[in-house]
C-alpha positions in Angstrom: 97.2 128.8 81.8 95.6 132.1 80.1 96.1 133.9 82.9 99.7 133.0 83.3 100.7 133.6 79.3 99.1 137.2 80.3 102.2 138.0 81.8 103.8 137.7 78.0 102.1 141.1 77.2 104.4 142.9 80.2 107.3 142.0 77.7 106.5 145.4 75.8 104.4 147.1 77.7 104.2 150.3 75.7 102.5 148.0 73.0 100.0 146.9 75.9 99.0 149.7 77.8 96.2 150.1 76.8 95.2 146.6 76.3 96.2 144.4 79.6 93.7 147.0 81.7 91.1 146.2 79.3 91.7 142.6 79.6 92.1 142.3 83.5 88.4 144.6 83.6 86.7 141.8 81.7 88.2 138.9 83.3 86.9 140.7 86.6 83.4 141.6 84.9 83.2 137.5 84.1 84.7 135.9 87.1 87.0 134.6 86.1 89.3 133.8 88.8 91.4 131.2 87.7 93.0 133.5 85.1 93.3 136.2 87.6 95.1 133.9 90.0 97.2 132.7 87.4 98.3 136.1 86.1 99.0 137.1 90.0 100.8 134.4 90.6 103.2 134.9 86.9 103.2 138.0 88.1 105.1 136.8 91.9 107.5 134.6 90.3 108.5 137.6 87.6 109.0 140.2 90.9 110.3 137.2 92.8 113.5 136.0 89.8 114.0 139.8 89.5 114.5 140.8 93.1 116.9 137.4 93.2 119.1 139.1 89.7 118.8 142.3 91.1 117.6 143.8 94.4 117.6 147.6 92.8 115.3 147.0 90.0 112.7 148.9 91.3 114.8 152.3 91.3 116.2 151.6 87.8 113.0 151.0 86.4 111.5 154.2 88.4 114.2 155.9 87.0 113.7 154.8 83.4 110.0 156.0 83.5 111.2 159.1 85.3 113.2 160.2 82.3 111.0 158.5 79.4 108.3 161.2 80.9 110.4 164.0 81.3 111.7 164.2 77.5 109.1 165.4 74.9 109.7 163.5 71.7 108.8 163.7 67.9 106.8 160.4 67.2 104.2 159.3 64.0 101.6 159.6 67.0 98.8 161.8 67.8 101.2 162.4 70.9 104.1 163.3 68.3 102.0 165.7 66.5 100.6 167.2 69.3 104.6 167.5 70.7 105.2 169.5 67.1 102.2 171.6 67.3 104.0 172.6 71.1 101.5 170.7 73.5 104.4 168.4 75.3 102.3 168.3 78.6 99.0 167.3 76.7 100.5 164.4 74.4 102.5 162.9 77.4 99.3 162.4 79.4 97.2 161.3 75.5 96.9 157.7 77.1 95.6 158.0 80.0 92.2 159.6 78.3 92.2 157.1 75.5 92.0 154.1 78.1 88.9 155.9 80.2 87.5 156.1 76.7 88.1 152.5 75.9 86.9 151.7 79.7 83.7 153.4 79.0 82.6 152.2 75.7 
């Protein structure tokens, strides 16, 4: 079952981006299997019910990040400020280097 509700925290997953790899590292690093499976398997039926509503959804959503990554944007984030200061390319990518450090520590 706590592998299954994982697939809640896809909801939003700007508010989990950093937090679900985190998550699925340390159900890995402690075998626990059962939650993995069960998260796989939440995460088959979601695909599965939205290939049956929709059989494009992969193109829309490629689309959507597509455009959410092409448009620099004034935010109350390190990312915003670093957007104001005229560092679009750095901010966009700000994520990726504050989940290695997250990984790592």
């Amino acid at each position: 079952m706590a592998g299954f509700s994982l697939i809640l925290t896809l909801v939003k997953p700007h508010l989990v981006i950093l937090t679900l790899p985190i998550m699925m590292f340390r159900l890995l690093w402690y075998k626990r299997w059962l939650a993995l499976a069960g998260f796989g398997l939440a995460s088959f039926l979601v695909c599965l019910v939205l290939f049956i509503l929709n059989d494009r959804w992969i193109v829309s959503f490629l689309k959507v990040i597509q455009s959410g990554l092409s448009t620099s944007r004034l935010t109350p984030s390190l990312a915003g400020v670093l957007v104001y200061l005229g560092r679009e390319g750095i901010g966009k990518w700000f994520w990726l280097f504050g989940l290695m450090v997250l990984l790592i520590y």
